[in-house]
C-alpha positions as CSV (number, residue, x, y, z in Angstrom):
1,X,15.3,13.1,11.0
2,X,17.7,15.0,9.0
3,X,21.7,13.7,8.0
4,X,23.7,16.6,8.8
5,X,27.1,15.1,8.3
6,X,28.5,12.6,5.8
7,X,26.1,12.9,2.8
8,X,25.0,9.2,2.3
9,X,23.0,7.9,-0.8
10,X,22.2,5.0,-2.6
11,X,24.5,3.9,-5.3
12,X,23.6,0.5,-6.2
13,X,20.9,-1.3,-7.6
14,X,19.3,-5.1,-8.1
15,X,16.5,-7.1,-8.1
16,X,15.6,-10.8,-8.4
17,X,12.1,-12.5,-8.8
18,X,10.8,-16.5,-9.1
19,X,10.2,-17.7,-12.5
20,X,7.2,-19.0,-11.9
21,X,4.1,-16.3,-12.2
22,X,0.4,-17.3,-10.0
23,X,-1.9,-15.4,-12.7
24,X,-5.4,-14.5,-11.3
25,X,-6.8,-16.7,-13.5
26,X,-5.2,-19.6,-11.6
27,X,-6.1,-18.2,-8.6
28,X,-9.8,-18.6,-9.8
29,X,-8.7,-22.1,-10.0
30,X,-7.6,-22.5,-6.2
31,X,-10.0,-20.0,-4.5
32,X,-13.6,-18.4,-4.9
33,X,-12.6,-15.6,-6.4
34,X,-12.9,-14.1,-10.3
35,X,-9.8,-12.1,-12.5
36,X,-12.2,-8.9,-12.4
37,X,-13.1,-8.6,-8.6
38,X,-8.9,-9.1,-8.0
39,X,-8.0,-6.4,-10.2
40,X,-11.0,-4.3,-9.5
41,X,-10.2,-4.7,-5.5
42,X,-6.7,-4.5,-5.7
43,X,-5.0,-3.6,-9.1
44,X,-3.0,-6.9,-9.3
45,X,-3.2,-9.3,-12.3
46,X,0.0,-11.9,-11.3
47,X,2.3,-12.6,-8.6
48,X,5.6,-14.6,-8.5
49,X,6.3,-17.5,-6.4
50,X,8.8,-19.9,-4.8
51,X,9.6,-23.3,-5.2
52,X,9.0,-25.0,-2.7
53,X,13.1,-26.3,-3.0
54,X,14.0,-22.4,-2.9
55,X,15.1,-20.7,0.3
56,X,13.8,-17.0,-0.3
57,X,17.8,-16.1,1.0
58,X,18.8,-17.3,-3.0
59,X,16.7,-14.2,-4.5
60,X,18.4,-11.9,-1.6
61,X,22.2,-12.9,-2.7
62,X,21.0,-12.3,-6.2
63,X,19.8,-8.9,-6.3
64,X,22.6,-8.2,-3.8
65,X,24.9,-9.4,-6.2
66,X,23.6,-7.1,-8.8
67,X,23.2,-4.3,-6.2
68,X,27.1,-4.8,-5.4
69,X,28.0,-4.8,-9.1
70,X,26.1,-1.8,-10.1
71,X,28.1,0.0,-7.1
72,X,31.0,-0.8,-8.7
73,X,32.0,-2.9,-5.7
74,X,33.5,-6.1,-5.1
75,X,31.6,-8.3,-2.0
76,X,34.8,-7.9,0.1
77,X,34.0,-4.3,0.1
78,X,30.6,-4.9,1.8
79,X,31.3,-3.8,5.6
80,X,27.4,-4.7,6.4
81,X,24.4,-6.2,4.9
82,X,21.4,-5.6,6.6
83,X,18.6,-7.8,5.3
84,X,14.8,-6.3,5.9
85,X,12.1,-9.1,6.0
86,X,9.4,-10.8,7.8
87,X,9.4,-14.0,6.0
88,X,12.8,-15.5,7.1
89,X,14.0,-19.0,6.3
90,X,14.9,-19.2,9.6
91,X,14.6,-17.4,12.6
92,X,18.9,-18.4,13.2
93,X,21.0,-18.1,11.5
94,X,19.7,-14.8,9.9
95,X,19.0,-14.4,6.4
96,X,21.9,-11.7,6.5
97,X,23.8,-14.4,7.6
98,X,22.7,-16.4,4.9
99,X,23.1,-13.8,1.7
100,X,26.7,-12.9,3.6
101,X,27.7,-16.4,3.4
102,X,26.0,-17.1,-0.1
103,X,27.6,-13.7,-2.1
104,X,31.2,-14.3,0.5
105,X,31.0,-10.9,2.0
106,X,33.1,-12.1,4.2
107,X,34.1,-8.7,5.7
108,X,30.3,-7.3,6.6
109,X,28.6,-7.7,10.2
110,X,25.5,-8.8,9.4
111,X,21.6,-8.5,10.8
112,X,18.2,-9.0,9.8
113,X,15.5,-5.7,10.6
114,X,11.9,-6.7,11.1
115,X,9.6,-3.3,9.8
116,X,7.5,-5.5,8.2
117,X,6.6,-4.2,4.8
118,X,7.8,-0.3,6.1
119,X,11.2,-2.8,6.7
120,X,13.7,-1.3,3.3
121,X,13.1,2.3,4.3
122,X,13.9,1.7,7.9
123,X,17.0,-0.1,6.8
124,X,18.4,2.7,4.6
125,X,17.8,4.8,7.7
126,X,19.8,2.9,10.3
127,X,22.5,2.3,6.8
128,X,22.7,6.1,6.2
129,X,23.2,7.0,10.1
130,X,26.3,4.8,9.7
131,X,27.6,6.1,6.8
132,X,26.9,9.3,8.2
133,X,28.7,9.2,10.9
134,X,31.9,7.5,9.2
135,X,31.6,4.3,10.9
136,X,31.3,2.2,7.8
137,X,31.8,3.2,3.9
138,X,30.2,0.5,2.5
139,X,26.3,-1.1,3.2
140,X,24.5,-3.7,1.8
141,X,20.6,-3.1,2.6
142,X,18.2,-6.3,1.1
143,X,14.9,-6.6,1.0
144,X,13.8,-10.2,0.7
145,X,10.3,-12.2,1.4
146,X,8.3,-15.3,0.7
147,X,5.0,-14.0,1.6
148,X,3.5,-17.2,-0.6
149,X,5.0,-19.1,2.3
150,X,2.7,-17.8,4.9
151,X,-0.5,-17.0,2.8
152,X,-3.7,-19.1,3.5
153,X,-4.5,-20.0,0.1
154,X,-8.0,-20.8,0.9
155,X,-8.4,-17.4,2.4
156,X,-9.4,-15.4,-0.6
157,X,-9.4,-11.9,1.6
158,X,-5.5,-12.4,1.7
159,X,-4.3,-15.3,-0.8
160,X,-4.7,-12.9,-3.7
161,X,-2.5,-10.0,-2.5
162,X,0.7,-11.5,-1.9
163,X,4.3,-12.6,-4.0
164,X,7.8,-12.8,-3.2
165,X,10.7,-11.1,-4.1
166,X,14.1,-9.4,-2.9
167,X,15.3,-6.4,-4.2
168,X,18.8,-4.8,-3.0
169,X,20.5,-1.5,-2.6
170,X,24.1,-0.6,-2.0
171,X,24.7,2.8,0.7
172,X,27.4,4.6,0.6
173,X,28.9,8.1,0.7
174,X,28.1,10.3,-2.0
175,X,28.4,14.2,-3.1
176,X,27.2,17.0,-0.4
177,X,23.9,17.9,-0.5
178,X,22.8,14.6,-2.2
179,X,21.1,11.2,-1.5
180,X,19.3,10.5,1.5
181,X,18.0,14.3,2.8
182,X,16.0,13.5,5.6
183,X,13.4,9.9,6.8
184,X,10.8,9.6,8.8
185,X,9.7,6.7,10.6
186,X,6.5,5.9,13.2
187,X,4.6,2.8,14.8
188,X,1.6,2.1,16.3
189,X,1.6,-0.7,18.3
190,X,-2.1,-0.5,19.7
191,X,-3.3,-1.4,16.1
192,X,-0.9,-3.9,15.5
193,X,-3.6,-6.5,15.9
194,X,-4.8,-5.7,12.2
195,X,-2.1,-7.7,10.7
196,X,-0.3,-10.6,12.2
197,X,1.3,-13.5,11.3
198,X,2.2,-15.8,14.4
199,X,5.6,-17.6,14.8
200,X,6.3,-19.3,18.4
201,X,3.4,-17.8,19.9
202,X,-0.1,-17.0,19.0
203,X,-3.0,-16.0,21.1
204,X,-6.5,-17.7,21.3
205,X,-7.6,-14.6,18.9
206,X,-5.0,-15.4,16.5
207,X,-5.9,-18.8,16.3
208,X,-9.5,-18.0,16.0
209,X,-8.9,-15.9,13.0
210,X,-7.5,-18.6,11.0
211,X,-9.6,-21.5,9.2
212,X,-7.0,-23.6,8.2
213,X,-4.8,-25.9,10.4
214,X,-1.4,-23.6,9.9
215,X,-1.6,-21.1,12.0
216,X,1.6,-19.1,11.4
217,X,-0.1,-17.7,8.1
218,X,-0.9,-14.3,7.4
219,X,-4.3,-12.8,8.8
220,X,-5.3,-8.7,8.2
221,X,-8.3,-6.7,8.6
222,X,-8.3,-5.2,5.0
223,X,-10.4,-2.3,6.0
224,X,-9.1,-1.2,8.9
225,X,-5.1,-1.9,7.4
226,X,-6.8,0.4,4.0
227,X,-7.5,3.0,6.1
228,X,-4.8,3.4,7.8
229,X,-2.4,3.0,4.7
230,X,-4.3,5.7,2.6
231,X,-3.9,8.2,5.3
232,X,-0.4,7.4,6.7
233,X,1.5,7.4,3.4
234,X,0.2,10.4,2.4
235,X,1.1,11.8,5.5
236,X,4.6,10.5,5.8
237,X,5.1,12.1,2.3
238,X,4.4,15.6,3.3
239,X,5.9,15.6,6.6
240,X,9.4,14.2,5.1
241,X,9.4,16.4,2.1
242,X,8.4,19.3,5.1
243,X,11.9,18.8,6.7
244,X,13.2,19.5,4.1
245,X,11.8,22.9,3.2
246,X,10.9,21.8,-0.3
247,X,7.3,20.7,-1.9
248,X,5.2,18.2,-3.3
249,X,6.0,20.1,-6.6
250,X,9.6,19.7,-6.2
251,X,9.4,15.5,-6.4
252,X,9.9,14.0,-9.4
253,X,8.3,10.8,-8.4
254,X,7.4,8.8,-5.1
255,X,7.8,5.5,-4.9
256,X,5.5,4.0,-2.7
257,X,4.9,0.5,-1.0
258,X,3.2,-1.3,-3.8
259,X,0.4,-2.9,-1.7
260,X,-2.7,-2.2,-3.3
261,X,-3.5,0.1,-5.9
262,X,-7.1,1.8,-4.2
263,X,-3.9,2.7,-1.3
264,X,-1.8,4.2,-4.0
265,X,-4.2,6.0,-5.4
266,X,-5.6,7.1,-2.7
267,X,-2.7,8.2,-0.9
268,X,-2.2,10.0,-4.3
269,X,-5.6,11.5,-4.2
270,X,-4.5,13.2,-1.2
271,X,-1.4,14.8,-2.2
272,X,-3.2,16.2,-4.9
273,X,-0.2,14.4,-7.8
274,X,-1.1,13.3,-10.9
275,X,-0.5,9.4,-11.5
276,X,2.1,9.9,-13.0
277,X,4.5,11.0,-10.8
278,X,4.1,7.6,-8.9
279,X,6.0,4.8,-9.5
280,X,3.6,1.4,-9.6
281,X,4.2,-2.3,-10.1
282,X,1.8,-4.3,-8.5
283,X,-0.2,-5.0,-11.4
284,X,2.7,-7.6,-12.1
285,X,4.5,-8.5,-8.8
286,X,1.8,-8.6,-5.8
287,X,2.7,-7.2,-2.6
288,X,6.0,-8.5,-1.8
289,X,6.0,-6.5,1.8
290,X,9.9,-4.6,2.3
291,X,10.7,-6.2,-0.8
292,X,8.8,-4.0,-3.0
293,X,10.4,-0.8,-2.7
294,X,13.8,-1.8,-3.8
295,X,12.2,-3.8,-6.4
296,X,10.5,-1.1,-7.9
297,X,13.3,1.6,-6.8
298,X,15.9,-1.1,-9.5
299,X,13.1,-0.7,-12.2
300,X,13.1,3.1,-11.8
301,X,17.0,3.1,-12.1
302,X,17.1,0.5,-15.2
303,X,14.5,3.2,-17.3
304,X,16.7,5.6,-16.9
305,X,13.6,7.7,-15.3
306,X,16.0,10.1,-12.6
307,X,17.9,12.9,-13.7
308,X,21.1,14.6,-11.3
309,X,19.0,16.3,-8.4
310,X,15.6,15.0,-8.9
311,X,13.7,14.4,-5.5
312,X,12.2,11.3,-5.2
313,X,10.4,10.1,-2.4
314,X,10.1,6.4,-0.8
315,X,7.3,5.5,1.4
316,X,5.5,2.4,2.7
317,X,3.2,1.2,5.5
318,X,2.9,-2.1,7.3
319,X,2.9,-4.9,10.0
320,X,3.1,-3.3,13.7
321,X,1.7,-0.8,12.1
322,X,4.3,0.6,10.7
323,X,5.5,3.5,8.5
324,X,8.3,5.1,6.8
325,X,9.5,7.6,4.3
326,X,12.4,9.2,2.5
327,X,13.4,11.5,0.9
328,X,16.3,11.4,-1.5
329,X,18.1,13.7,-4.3
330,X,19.7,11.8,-7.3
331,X,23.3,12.1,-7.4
332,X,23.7,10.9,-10.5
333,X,25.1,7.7,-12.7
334,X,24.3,4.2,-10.5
């Protein structure tokens, strides 16, 4: 879908992260598992992770926080925060609710969006059709999870993919011509079996799948999920970068869900980029599901790595299935 009237972009930036670090090696520790089969299988080498006296809602109001700042913005200018995550401290109040309350945005209307790890991407979408349409003029968007909260740690298939994290990004009107160009976003439903994670209901299958005596933890089939990643994120690449009328030799950089790196790189593989022209991360942070594109999208801003009217694309896969893209050209300053 293409944003034919107010041009809105992204103009804001932060990110926030536990202290404490689960290295692979302490993994080997808790789990049959070794350092080289994790980073062989999935490119990761540590994770961070709650306390178990942190809500995950703290890490949200601290990269919004920073987001705000970075926008130049005071909270009070914050008109709506919508929070992206399947990991909530609560199902009610919201973890909007919660980061509104915490940073005193006392202005915004606030709501959380369940797209799973696909989640920031959709959220800048539904943002930018506001601020596109002149409804609001300034959005909070937050990605925030505490996947360790709902991994299995016995389950070695699963345990050693997954850290939390919350990363934030401030919408907002910008120059014609710039910022968010045109998204894409798609489900599929029928496959949605592959990766679950129960919460007041869960079918005799569910239950099944899962060895230990929670039952709202995380369960995936890793080949089928791979699959389907490696081909929809390449995919979703070409067909937003299509609407545009532009290449793949136009982008600067795509920054993709940081899942797994055999999915990176073989959604890479596919688009026919060299590695360097993709953003990755999950050697240090895990897969922190919506989490991890405004983590990495801060990083990207902090080295200074954009120049006025790169592209640079966003996309990411996940729970539903799910998928989303975006593309975006750099304004300029942060």
């Amino acid at each position: 879908m293409a944003f034919n009237k107010i041009s809105a972009g992204l103009t804001g930036f932060g990110s926030s992260l536990p202290e404490k670090i689960l290295t692979n090696q302490d993994l080997e520790k808790m789990v049959d598992t070794s350092n080289e089969w994790i980073i062989r299988r999935t490119g990761i080498s540590q994770r961070r992770i709650l306390e178990d006296s942190t809500p995950a809602f703290k890490l949200g109001a601290r990269a919004a926080k920073d987001a705000i700042s970075d926008a130049g913005l005071e909270p009070g200018d914050i008109e709506l925060i919508i929070v992206t995550t399947e990991t909530p401290d609560y199902l009610t109040p919201s973890m909007a609710c919660l980061i509104q309350n915490e940073i005193g945005a006392k202005n915004a209307a606030a709501f959380d969006l369940n797209a799973a790890c696909s989640g920031f991407v959709y959220g800048i979408t539904v943002a930018g059709q506001f601020i596109s349409t002149g409804y609001y003029k300034n959005i909070l968007v937050v990605g925030c999870e505490g996947l360790s909260r709902v991994t299995d740690w016995k389950d070695r298939n699963t345990c050693v993919l997954f850290g939390d994290g919350a990363g934030a990004a401030v919408v907002n009107a910008v120059e014609e011509g710039y910022g968010i160009i045109s998204t894409q976003l798609g489900a599929d439903g029928a496959i949605g079996h592959n990766i679950t994670i129960p919460c007041c209901y869960a079918s005799e299958e569910d239950n099944k799948a899962r060895e230990c005596d929670n039952k709202s933890v995380i369960w995936m089939n890793g080949s089928e999920v791979l699959k389907f990643a490696v081909r929809v994120m390449a995919q979703a690449t070409k067909d937003v970068i299509k609407q545009a009328g532009i290449t793949i030799d136009d982008i600067k950089i795509i920054v993709p869900h940081q899942a797994n790196v055999r999915i990176i790189n073989g959604a890479a593989k596919r688009l026919k980029i060299s590695d360097d022209r993709v953003y990755i991360n999950v050697d240090r942070y895990g897969n922190m599901s919506s989490a991890c594109i405004p983590i990495a999208l801060d990083e990207l801003m902090k080295k200074n790595i954009l120049k006025k009217d790169d592209y640079f694309v966003l996309v990411g896969f996940g729970g539903g299935l799910t998928w989303a893209s975006a593309l975006l050209k750099w304004q300029g300053g942060s």
